[in-house]
C-alpha positions as CSV (number, residue, x, y, z in Angstrom):
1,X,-23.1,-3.9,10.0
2,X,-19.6,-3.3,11.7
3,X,-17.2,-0.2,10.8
4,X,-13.8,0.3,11.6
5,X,-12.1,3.6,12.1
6,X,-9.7,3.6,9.1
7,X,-6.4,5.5,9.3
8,X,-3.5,6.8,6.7
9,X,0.5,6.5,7.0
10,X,2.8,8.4,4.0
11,X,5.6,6.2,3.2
12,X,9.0,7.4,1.3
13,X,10.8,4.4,1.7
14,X,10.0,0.6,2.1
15,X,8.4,-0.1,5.5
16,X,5.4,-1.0,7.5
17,X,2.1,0.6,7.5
18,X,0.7,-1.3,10.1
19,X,1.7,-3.7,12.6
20,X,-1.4,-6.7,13.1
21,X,-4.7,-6.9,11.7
22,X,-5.1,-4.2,9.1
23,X,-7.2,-4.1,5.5
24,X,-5.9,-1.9,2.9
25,X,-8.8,-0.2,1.6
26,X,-6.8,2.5,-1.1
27,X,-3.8,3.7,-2.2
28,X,-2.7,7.3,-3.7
29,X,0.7,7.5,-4.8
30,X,3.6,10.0,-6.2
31,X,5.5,8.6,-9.6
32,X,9.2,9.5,-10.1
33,X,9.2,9.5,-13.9
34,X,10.9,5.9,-13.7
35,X,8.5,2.7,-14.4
36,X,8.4,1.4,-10.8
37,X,6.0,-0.8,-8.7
38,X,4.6,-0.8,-5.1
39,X,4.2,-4.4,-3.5
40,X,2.6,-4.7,-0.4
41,X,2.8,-8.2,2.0
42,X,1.3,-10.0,4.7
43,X,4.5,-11.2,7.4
44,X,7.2,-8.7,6.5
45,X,9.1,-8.2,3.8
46,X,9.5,-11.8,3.6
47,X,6.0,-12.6,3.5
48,X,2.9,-13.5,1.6
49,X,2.4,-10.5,-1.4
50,X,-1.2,-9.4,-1.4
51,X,-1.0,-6.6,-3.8
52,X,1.4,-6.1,-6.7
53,X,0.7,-2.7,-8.5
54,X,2.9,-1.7,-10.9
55,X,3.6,2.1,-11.3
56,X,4.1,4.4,-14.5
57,X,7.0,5.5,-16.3
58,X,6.1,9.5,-15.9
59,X,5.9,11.8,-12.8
60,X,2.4,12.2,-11.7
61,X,-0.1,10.7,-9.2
62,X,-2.7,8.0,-9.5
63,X,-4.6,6.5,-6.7
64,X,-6.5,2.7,-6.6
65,X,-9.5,2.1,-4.4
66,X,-9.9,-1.6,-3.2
67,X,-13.8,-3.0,-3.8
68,X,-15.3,-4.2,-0.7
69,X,-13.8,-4.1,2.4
70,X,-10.4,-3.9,1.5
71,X,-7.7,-6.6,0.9
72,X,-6.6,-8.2,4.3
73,X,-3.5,-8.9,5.6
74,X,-3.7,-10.9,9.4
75,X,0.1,-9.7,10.7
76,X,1.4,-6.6,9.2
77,X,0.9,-4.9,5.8
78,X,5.0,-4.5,4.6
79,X,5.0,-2.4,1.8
80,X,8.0,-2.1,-0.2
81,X,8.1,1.1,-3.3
82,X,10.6,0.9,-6.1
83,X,10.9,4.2,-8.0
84,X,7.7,5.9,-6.1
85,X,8.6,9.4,-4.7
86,X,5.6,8.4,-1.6
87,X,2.4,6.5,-1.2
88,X,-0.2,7.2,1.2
89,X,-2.1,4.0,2.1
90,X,-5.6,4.0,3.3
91,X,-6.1,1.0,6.1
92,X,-8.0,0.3,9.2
């Protein structure tokens, strides 16, 4: 069986949590009290979505576990957060 060493980035904003090869294997993140939703694609922020979540309408935190091994994305894992105060990402 292979491992990976599996890493975590915060993000505040819309950005990148990794540059190349990369699984998502959880996500915790921060509500603002607005409904609000946390997309995450392969390519940029022009690319392929892998994971649409949508987010609550109430400040708290929640988190979502991946099954498996994660969801992959080949190029770069582009995560853009509307009304999400920060979201840690779980990847490697």
């Amino acid at each position: 069986m292979s491992h990976t060493d599996v890493s975590s980035v915060t993000l505040t904003a819309t950005g990148t949590v990794h540059t190349g090869l990369t699984r998502i294997r959880g996500i915790y993140f921060v509500s603002s009290g607005s409904a609000g939703s946390i997309t995450i694609k392969d390519g940029g922020a022009s690319g392929t979505t892998k994971i649409l979540m949508a987010t609550p309408a109430a400040v708290g935190s929640d988190n979502m576990l991946m099954p498996s091994n994660g969801v992959l994305f080949r190029t770069d894992a582009h995560v853009t957060l509307s009304n999400v105060t920060s979201a840690t990402f779980i990847h490697g």
